[in-house]
Backbone as a printed PyTorch tensor [residue, N CA C, xyz], in Angstrom:
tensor([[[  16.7410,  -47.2440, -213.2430],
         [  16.1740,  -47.4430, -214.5410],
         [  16.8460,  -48.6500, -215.2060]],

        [[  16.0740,  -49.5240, -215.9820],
         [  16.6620,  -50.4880, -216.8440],
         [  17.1390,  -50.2570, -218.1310]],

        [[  18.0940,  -51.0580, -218.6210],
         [  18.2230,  -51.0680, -220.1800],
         [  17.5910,  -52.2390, -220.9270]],

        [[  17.0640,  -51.3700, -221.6770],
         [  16.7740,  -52.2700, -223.0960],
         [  17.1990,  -53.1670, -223.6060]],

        [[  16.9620,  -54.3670, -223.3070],
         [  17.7070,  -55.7040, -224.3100],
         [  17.8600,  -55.8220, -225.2350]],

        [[  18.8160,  -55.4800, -226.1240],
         [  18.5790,  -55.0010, -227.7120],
         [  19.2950,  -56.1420, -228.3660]],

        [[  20.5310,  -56.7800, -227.3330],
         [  21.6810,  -57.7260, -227.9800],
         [  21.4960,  -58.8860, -227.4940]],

        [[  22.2040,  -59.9530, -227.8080],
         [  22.4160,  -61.1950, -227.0140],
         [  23.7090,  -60.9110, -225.4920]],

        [[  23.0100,  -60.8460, -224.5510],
         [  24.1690,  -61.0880, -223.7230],
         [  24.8500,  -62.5530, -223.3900]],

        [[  25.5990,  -62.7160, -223.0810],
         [  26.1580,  -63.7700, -222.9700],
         [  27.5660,  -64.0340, -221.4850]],

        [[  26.9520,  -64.9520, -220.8130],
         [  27.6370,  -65.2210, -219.3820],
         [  27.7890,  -66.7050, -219.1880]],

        [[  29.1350,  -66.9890, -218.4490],
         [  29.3350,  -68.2840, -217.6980],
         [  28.9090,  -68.7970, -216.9810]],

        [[  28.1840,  -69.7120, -216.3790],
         [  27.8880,  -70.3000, -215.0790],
         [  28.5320,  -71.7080, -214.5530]],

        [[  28.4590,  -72.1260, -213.3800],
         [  28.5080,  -73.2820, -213.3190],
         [  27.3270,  -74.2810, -212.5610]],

        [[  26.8690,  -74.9660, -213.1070],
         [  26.0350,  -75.9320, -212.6490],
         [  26.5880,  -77.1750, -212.2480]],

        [[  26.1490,  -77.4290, -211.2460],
         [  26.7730,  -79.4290, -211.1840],
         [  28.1810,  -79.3670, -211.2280]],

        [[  29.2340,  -78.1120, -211.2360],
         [  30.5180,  -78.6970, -211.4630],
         [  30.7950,  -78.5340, -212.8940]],

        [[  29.7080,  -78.1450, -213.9170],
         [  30.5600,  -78.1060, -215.1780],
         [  30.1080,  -76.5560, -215.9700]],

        [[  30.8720,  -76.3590, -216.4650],
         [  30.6250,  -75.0550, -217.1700],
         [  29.5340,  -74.8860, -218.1410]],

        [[  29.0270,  -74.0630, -218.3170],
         [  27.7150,  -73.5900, -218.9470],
         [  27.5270,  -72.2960, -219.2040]],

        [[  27.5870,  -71.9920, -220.5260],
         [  26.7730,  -70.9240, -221.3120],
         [  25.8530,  -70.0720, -221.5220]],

        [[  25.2060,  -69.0790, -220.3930],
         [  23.9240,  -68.9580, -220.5860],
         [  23.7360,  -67.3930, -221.7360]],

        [[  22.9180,  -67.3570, -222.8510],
         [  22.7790,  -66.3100, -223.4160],
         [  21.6050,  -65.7130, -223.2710]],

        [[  21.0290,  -64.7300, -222.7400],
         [  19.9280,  -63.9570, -222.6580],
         [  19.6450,  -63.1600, -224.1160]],

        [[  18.6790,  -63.0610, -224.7760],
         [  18.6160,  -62.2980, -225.8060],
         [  16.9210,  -61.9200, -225.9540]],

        [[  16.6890,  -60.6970, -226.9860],
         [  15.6010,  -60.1080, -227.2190],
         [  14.1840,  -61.3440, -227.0940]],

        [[  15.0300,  -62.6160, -227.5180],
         [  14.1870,  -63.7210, -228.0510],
         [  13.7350,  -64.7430, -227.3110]],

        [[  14.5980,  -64.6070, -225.6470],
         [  14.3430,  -65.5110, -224.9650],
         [  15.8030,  -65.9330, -223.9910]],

        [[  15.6380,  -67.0040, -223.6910],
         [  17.2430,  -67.8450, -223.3830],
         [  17.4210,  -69.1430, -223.8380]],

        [[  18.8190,  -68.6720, -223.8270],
         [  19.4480,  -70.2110, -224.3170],
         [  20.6860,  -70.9290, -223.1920]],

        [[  20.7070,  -71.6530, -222.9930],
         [  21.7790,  -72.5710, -221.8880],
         [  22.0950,  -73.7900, -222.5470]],

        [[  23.8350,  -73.3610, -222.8870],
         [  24.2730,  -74.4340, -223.4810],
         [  25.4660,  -75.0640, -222.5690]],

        [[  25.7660,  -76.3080, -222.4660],
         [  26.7300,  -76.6730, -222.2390],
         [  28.2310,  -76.0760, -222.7860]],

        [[  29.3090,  -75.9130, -221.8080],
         [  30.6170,  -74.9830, -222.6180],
         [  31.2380,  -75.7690, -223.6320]],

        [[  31.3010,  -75.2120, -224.4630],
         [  31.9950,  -76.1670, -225.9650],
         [  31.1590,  -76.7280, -226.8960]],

        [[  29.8870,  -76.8710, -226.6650],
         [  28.5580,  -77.7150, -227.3190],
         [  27.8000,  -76.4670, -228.0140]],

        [[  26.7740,  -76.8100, -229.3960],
         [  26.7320,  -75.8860, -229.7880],
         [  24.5750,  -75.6740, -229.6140]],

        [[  24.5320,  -77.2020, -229.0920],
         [  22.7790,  -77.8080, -228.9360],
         [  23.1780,  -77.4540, -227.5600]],

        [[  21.7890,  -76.5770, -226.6230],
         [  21.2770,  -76.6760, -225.5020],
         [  20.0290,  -76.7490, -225.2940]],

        [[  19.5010,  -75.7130, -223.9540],
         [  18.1510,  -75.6610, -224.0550],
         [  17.6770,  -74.3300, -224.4560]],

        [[  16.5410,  -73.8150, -224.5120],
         [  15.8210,  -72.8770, -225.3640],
         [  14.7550,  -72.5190, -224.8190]],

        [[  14.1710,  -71.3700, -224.4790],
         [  13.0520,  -71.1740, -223.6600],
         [  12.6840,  -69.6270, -223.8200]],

        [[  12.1470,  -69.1450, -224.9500],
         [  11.3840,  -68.4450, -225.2290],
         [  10.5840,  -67.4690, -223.9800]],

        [[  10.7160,  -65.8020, -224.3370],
         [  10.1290,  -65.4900, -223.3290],
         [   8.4660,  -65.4600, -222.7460]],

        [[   7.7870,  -66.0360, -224.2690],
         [   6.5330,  -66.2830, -224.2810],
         [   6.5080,  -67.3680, -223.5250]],

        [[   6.8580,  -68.9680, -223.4870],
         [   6.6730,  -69.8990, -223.3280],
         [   6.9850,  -69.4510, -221.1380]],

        [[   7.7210,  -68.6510, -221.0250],
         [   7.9420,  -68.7480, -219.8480],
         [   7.1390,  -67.5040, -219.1700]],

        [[   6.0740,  -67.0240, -220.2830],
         [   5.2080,  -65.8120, -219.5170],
         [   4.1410,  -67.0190, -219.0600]],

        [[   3.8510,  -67.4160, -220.6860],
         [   2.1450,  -67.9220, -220.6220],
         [   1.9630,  -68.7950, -219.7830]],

        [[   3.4920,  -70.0700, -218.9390],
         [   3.3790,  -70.8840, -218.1970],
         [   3.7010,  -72.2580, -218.5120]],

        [[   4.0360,  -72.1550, -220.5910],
         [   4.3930,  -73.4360, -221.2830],
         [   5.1140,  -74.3430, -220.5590]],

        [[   6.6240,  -73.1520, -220.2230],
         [   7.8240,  -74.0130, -220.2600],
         [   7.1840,  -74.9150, -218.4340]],

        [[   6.5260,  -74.1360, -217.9720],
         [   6.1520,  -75.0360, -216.7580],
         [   5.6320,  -76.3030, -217.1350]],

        [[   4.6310,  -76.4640, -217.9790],
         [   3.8720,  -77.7820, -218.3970],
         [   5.1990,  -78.4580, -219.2630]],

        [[   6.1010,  -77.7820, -220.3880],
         [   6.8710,  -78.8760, -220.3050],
         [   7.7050,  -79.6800, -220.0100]],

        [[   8.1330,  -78.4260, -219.1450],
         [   9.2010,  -79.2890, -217.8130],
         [   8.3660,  -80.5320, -217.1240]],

        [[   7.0380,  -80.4610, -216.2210],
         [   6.2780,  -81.4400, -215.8540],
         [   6.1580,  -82.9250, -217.0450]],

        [[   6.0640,  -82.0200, -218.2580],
         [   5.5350,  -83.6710, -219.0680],
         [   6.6910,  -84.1970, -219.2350]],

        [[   7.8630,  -83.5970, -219.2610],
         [   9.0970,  -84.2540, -219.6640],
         [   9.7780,  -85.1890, -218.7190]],

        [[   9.1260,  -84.3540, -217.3910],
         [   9.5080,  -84.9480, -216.3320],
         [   8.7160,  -86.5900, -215.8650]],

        [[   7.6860,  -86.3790, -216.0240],
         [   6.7720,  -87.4920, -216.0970],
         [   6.6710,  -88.6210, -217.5210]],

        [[   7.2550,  -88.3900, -218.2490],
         [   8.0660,  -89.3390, -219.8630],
         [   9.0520,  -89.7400, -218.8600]],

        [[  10.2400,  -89.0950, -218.7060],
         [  11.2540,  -89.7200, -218.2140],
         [  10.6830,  -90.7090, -216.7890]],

        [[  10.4410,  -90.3190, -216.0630],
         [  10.1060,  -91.0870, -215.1740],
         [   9.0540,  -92.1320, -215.3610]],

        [[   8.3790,  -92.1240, -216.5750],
         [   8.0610,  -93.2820, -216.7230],
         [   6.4100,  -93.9230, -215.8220]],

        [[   5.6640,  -94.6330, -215.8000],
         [   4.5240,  -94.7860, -215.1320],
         [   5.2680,  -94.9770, -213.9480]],

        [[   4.5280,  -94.7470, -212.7680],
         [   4.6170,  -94.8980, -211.3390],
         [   4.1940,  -96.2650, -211.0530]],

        [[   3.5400,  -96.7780, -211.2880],
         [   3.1440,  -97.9690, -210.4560],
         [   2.9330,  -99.4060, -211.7180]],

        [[   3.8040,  -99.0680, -212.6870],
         [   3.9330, -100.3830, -214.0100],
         [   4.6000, -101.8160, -213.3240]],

        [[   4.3550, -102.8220, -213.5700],
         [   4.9520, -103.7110, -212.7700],
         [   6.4660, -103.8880, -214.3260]],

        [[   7.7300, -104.0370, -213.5170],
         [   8.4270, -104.7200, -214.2440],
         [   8.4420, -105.8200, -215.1860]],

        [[   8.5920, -105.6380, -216.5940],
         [   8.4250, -106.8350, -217.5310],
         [   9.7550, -107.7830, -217.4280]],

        [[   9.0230, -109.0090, -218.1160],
         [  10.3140, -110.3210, -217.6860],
         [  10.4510, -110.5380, -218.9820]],

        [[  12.0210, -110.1190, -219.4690],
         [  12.7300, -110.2430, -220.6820],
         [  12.5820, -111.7200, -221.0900]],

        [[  12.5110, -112.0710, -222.5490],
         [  11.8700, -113.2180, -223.3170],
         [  12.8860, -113.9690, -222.9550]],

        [[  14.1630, -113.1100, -223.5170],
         [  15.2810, -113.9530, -224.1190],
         [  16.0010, -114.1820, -222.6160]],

        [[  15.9680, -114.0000, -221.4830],
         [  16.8500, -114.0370, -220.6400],
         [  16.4250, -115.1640, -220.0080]],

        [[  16.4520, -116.1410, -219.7050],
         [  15.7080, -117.0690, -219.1030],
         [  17.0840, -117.6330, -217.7840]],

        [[  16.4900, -117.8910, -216.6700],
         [  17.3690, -118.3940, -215.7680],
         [  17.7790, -120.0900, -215.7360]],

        [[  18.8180, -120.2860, -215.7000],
         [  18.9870, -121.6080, -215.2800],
         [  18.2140, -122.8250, -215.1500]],

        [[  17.4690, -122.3770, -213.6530],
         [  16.6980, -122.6980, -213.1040],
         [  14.8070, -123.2220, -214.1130]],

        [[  14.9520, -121.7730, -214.3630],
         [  13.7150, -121.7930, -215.7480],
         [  13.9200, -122.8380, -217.1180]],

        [[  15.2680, -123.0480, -217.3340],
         [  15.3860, -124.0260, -218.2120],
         [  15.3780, -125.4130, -218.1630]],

        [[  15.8970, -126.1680, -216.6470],
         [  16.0680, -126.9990, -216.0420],
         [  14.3500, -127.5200, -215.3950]],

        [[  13.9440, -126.7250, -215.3060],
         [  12.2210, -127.1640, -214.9410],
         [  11.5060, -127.4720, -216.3610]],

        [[  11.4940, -126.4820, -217.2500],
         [  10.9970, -126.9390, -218.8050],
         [  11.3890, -128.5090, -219.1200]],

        [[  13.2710, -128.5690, -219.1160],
         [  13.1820, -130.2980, -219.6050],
         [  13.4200, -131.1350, -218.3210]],

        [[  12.8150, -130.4290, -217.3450],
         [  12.3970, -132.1230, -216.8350],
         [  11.0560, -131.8090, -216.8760]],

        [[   9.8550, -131.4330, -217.5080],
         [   8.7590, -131.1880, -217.7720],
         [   8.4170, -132.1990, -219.4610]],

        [[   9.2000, -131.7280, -219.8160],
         [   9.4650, -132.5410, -221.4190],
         [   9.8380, -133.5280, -221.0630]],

        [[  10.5570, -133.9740, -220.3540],
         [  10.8390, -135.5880, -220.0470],
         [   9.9450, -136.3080, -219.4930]],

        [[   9.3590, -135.9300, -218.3730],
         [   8.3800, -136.4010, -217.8260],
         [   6.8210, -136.2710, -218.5960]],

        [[   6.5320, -135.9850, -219.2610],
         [   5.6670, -136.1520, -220.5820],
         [   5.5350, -136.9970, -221.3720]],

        [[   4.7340, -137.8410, -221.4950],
         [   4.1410, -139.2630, -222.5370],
         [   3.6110, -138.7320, -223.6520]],

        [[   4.0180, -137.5730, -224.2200],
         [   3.4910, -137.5870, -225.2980],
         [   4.8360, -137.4770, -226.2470]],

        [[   5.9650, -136.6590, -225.0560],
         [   7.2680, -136.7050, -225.8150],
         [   8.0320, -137.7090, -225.9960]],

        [[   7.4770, -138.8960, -225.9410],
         [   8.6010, -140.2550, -226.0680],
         [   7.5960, -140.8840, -227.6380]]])
């Protein structure tokens, strides 16, 4: 037979090597880092109806960012090379003399 979850329980784990907090309660769970007082939060609704699945996926797909974006070329960074072609471009120009 089970008992009734009436309280917050509260246990250690370790993940990755570092200590972690996990509290089970009437309301859901919480997993905090040891000493920190912000973790994560996950409701027992959100993990019936299938939420926390979709937001693990979207969060996962934000962080990671588009798949196939081509890398942008920073304004301000210009190479050497890129500067050295501009003025001999300006020099060689009859409109700049």
């Amino acid at each position: 037979m089970t008992a009734k979850l009436n309280a917050p329980l509260k246990r250690e784990l370790t993940i990755g090597g570092k200590p972690y907090t996990l509290t089970t309660s009437p309301e859901g769970l919480n997993l905090v880092p040891k000493g920190r007082r912000k973790g994560y939060r996950l409701s027992w609704e959100a993990l019936v109806s299938g939420d926390a699945a979709l937001a693990t996926a979207l969060a996962a797909s934000v962080q990671n960012g588009p798949s196939n974006a081509a890398p942008r070329e920073s304004r301000g960074s210009d190479s050497a090379g890129d500067r050295d072609a501009r003025t001999a471009r300006r020099r060689n120009d009859p409109r700049s003399h």
